[in-house]
LUMDREN-981104 format. One line per field, with one value per residue: residue number from 1; z, x, y of N, C-alpha, C in turn. Coordinates in Angstrom, 1 decimal. Example, Ala and Ser with C-alpha at 12.3 -4.5 7.8 and 13.67 -1.06 7.14 Angstrom:
<sites>
i <- 1, 2
npz <- 7.8, 7.1
npx <- 13.2, 12.8
npy <- -5.7, -2.2
capz <- 7.8, 7.1
capx <- 12.3, 13.7
capy <- -4.5, -1.1
cpz <- 7.8, 7.9
cpx <- 13.2, 12.9
cpy <- -3.3, 0.0
</sites>
This chain:
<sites>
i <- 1, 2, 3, 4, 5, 6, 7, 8, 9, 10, 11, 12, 13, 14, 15, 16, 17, 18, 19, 20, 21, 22, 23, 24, 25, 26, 27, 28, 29, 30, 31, 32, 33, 34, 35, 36, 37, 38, 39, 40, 41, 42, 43, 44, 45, 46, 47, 48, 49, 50, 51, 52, 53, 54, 55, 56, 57, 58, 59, 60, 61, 62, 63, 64, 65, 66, 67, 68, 69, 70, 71, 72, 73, 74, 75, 76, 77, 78, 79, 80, 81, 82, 83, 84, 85, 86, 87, 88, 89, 90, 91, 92, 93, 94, 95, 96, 97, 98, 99, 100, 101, 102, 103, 104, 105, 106, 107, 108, 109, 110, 111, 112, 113, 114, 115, 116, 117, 118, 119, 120, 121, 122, 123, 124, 125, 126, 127, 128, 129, 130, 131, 132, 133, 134, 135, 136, 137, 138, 139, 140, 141, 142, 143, 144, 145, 146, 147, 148, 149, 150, 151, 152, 153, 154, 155
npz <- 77.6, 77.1, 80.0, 80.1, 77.7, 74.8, 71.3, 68.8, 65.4, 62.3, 61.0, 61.9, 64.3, 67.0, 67.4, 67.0, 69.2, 71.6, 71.8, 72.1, 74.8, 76.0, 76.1, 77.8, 80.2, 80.9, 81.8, 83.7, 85.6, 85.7, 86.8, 89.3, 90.5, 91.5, 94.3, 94.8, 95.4, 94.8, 93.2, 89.7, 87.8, 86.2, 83.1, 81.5, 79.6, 79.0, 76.6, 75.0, 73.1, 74.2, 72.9, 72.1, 74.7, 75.6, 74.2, 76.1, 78.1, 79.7, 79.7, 78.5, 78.5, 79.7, 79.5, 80.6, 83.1, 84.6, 85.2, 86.4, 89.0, 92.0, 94.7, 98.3, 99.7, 100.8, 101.2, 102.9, 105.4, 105.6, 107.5, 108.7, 109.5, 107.7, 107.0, 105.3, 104.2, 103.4, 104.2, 102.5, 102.3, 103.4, 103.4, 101.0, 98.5, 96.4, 93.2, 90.6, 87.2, 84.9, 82.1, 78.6, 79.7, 80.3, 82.9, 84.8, 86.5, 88.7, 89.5, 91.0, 92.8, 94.4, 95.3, 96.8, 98.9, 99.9, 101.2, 102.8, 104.7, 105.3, 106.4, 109.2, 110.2, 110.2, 109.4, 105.8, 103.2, 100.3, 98.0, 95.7, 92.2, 90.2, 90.4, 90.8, 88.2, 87.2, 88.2, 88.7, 86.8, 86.5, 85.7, 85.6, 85.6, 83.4, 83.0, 81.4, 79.3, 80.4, 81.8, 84.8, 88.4, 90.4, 90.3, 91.9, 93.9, 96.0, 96.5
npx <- 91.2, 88.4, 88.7, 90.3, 89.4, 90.2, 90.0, 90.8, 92.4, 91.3, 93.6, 95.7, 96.5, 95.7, 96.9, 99.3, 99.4, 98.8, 101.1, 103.2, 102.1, 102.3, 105.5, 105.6, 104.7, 106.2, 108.7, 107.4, 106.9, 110.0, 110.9, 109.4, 110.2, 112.6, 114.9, 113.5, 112.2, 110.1, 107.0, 105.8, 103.0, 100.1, 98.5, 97.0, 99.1, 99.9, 99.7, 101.8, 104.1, 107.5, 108.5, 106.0, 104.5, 106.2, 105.0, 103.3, 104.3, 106.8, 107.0, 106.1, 108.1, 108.4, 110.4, 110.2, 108.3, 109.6, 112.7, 111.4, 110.3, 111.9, 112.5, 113.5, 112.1, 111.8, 114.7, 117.3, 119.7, 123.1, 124.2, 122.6, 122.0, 121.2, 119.3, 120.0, 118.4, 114.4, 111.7, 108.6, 106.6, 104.2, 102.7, 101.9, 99.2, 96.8, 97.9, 97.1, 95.7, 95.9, 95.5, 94.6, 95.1, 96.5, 97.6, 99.5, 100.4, 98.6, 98.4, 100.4, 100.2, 98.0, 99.2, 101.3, 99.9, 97.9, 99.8, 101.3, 98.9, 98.8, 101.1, 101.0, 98.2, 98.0, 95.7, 94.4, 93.2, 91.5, 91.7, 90.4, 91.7, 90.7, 88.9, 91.1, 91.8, 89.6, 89.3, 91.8, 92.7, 95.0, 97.2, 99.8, 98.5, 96.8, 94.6, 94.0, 95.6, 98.1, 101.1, 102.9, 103.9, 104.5, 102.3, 100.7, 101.3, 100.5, 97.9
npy <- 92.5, 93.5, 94.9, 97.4, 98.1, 97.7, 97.4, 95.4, 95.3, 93.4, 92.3, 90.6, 92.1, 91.4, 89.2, 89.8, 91.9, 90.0, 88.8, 90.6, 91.5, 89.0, 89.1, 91.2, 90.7, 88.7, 89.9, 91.3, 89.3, 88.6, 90.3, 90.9, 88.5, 88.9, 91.0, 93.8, 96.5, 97.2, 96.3, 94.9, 95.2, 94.5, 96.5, 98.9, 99.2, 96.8, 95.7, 97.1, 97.7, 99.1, 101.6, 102.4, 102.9, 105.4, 107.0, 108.1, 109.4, 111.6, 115.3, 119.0, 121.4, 125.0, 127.1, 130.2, 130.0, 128.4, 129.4, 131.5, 131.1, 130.1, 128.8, 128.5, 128.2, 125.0, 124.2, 122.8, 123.5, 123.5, 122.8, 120.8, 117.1, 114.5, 111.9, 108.6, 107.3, 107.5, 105.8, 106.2, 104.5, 103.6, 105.8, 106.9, 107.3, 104.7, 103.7, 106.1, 107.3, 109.1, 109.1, 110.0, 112.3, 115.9, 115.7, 116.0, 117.5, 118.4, 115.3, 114.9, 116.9, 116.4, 114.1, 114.7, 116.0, 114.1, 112.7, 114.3, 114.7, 111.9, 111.5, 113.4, 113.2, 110.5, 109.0, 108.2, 110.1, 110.1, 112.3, 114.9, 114.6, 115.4, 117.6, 119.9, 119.8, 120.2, 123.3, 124.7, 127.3, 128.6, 131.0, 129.2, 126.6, 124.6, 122.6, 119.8, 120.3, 120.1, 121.3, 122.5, 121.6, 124.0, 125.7, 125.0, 124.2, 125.4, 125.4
capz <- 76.5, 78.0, 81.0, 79.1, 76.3, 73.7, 70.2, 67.4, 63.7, 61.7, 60.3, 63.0, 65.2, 67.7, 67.5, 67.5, 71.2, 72.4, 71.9, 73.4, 76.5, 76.7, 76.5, 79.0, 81.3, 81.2, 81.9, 84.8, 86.5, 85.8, 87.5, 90.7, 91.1, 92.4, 95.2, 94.3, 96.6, 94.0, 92.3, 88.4, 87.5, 84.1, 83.4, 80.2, 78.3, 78.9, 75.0, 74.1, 73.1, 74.9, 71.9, 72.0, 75.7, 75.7, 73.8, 76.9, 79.2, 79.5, 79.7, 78.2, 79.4, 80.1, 80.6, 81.4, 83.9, 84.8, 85.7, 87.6, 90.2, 92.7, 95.8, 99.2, 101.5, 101.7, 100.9, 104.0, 105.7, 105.1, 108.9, 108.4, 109.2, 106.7, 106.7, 104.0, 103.4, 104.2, 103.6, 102.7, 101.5, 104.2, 103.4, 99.9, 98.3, 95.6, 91.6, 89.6, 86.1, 84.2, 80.8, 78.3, 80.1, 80.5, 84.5, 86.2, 87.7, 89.5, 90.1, 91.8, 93.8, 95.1, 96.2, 98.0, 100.0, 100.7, 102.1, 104.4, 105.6, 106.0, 108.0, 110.0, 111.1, 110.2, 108.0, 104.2, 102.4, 99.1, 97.3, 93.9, 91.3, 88.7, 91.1, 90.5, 86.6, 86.6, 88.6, 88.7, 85.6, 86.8, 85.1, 85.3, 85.2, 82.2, 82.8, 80.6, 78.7, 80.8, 82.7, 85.8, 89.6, 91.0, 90.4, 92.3, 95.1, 97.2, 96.5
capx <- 90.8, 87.7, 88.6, 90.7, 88.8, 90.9, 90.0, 92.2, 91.6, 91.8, 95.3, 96.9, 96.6, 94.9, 97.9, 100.6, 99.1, 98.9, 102.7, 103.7, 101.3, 103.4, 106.7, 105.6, 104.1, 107.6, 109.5, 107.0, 107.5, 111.7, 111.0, 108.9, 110.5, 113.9, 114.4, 113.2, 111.4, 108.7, 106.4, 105.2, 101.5, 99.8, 97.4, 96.5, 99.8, 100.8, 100.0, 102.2, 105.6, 108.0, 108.2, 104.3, 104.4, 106.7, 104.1, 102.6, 105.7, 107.2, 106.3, 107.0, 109.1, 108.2, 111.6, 109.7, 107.9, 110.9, 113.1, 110.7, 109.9, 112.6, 111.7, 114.2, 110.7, 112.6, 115.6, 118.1, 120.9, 123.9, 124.7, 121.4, 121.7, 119.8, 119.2, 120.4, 117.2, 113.4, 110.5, 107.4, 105.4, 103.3, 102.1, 101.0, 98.2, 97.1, 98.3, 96.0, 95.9, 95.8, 94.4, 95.7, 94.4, 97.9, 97.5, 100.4, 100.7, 97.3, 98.2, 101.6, 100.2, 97.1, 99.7, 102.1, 98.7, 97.2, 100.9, 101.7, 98.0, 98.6, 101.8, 100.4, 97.0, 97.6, 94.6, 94.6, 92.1, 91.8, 91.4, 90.1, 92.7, 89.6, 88.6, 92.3, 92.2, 88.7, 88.5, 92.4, 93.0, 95.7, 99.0, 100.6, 97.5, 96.0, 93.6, 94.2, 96.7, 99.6, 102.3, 103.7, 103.7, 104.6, 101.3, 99.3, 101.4, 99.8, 96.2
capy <- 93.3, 93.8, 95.8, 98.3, 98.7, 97.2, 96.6, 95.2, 95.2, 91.9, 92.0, 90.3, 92.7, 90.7, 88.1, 90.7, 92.6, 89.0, 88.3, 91.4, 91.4, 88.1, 89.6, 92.3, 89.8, 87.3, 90.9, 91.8, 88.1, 88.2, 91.6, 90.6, 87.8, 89.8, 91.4, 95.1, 97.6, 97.4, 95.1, 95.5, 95.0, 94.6, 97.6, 99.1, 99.4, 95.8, 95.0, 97.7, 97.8, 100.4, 102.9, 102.7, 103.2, 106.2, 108.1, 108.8, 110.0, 112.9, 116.5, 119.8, 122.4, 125.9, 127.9, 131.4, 129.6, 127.6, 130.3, 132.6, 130.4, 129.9, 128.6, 128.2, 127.4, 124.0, 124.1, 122.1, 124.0, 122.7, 121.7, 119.6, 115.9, 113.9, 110.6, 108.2, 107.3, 107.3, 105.2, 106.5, 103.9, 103.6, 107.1, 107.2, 106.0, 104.1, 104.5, 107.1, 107.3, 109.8, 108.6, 111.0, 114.1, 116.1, 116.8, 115.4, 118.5, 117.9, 114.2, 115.3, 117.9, 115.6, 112.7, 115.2, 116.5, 113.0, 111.7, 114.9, 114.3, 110.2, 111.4, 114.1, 112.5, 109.0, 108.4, 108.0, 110.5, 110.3, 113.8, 114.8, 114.9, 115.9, 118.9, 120.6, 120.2, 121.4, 124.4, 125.2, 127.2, 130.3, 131.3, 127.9, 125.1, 124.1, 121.6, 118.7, 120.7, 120.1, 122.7, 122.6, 121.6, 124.6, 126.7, 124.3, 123.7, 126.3, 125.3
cpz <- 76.9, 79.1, 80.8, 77.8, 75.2, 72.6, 69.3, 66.1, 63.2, 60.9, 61.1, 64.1, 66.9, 68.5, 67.9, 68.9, 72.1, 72.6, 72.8, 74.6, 76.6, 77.0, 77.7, 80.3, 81.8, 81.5, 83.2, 86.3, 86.5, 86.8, 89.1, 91.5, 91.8, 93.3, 95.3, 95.7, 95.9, 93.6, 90.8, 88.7, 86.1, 84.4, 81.8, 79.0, 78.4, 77.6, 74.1, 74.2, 73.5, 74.3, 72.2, 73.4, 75.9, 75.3, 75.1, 78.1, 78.8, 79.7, 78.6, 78.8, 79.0, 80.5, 80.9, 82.5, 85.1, 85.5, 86.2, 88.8, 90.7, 94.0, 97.3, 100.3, 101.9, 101.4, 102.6, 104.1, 105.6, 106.8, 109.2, 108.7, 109.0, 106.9, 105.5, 103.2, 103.9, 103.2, 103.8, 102.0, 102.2, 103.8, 102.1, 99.3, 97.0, 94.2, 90.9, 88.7, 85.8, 82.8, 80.0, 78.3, 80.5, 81.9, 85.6, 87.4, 88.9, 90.3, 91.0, 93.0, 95.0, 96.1, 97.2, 99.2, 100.5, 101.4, 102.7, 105.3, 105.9, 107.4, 109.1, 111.2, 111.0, 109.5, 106.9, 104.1, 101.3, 98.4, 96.3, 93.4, 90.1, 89.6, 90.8, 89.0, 85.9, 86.7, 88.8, 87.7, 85.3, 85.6, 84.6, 85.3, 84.0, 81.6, 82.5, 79.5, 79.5, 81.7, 83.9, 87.1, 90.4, 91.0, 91.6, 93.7, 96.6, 97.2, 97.3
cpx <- 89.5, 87.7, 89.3, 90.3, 89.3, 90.2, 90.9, 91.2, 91.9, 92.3, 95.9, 97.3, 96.9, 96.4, 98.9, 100.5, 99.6, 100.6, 103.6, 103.4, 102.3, 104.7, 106.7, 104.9, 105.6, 108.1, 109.1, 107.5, 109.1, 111.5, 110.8, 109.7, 112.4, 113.7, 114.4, 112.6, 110.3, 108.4, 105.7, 104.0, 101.0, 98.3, 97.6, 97.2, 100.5, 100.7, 100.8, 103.6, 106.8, 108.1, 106.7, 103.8, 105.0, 106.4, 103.3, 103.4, 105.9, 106.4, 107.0, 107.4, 108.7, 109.5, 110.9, 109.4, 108.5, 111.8, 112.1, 111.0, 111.3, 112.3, 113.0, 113.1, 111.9, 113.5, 116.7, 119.2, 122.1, 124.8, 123.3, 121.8, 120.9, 120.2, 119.6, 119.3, 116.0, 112.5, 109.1, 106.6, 103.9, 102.2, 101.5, 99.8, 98.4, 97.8, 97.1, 96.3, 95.1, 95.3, 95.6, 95.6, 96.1, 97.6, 98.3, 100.7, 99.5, 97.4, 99.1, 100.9, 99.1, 98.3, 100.6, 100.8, 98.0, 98.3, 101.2, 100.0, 98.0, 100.2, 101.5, 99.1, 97.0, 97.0, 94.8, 93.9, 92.3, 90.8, 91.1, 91.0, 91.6, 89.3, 90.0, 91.9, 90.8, 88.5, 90.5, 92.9, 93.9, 96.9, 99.8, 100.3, 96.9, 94.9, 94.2, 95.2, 98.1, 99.7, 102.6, 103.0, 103.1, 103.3, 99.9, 99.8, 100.9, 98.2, 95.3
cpy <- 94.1, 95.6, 97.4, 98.8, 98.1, 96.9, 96.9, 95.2, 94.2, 91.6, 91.5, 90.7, 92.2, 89.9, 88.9, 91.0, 91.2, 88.7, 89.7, 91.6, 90.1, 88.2, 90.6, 91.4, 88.6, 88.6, 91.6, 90.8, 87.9, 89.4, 91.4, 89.4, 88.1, 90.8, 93.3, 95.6, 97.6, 95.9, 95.8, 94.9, 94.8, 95.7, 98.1, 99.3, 98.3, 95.0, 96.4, 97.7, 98.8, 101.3, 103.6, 103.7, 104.7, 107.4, 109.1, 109.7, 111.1, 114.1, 117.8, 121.1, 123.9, 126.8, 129.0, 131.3, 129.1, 128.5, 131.3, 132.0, 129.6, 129.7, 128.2, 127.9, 126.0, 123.4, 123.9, 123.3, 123.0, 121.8, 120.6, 118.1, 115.1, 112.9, 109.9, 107.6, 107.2, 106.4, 105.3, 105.5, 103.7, 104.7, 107.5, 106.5, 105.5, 104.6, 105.0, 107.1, 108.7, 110.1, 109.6, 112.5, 114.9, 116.4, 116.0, 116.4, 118.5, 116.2, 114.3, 115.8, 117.0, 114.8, 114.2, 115.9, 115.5, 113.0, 112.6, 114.5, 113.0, 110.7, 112.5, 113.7, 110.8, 108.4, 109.1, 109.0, 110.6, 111.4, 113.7, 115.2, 115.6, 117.3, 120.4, 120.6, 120.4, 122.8, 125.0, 125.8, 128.4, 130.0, 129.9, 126.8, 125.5, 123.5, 120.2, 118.8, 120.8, 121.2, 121.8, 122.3, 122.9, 125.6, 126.0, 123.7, 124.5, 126.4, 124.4
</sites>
C-alpha cells in the first residue's frame, strides 16, 4: 500500500483490494509457475480487478494521421529469408511506466532507440522518456495527451 500510494476508504474497501491482490497474486504464481517466456510481477494494479485495469490500455486512433503515413523504409522483399523467430531480450531494458500520462508513443520510441543501441554497441543506455513528451510537441506528439509512434520515430 505503501509503495504505491494506496489509500482505501472505510467501507470495506480495504478488505475488498486485499481479496483481489490475492486473486491476482494466485493468477501471477499459476502463471510463473509454467513454462512461459515471461514472468508476471505485482506492481501497482495488482489490487485491481481486470475491468479496473483496462481503464488504462488502449489508445485512440487518429485515421487522418493514420492514413498519411505510409512507410516501405522497412518493409522485407519478398525473396527475403526470415527467420522463424528472434530473441531480443537480451537487448531491451527494463519496464517503464507510464502513470496515466498518455505517452506511449514516447515510451515506444525510447525502447526501440535503447535496444538498436544495446545491439549495435552492446551497452544498455537508458534514455529519457520525460525529455520526448516534454520538448516533442510537432503535428503528431502531444505530450501527455496521447497520439502516435510514427511522429517521433525520427527524433
Amino acid at each position: 500500500m505503501v509503495k504505491h500510494q494506496k489509500v482505501y476508504n472505510g467501507l470495506g474497501e480495504k478488505e475488498q483490494r486485499f481479496q483481489i491482490f490475492m486473486d491476482n497474486v494466485k493468477f501471477i504464481d499459476d502463471h510463473n509457475d509454467q513454462n512461459h517466456t515471461y514472468k508476471l510481477g505485482l506492481n501497482q494494479f495488482a489490487d485491481m480487478t481486470n475491468e479496473e485495469h483496462s481503464m488504462y490500455l488502449g489508445t485512440r486512433s487518429n485515421d487522418d494521421i493514420k492514413n498519411k503515413i505510409i512507410s516501405q523504409q522497412y518493409a522485407y522483399n519478398s525473396g527475403d529469408i526470415l527467420s522463424e523467430s528472434v530473441d531480443w531480450r537480451w537487448a531491451v531494458g527494463p519496464i517503464k511506466n507510464q502513470g496515466n500520462c498518455g505517452s506511449c508513443w514516447a515510451f515506444s520510441a525510447i525502447a526501440a532507440a535503447e535496444a538498436i543501441n544495446k545491439i549495435v554497441t552492446g551497452s544498455f543506455v537508458n534514455l529519457s522518456v520525460q525529455e520526448l513528451v516534454d520538448c516533442d510537441r510537432t503535428n503528431f506528439n502531444k505530450g501527455c495527451s496521447g497520439e502516435k509512434y510514427q511522429g517521433s520515430e525520427h527524433q
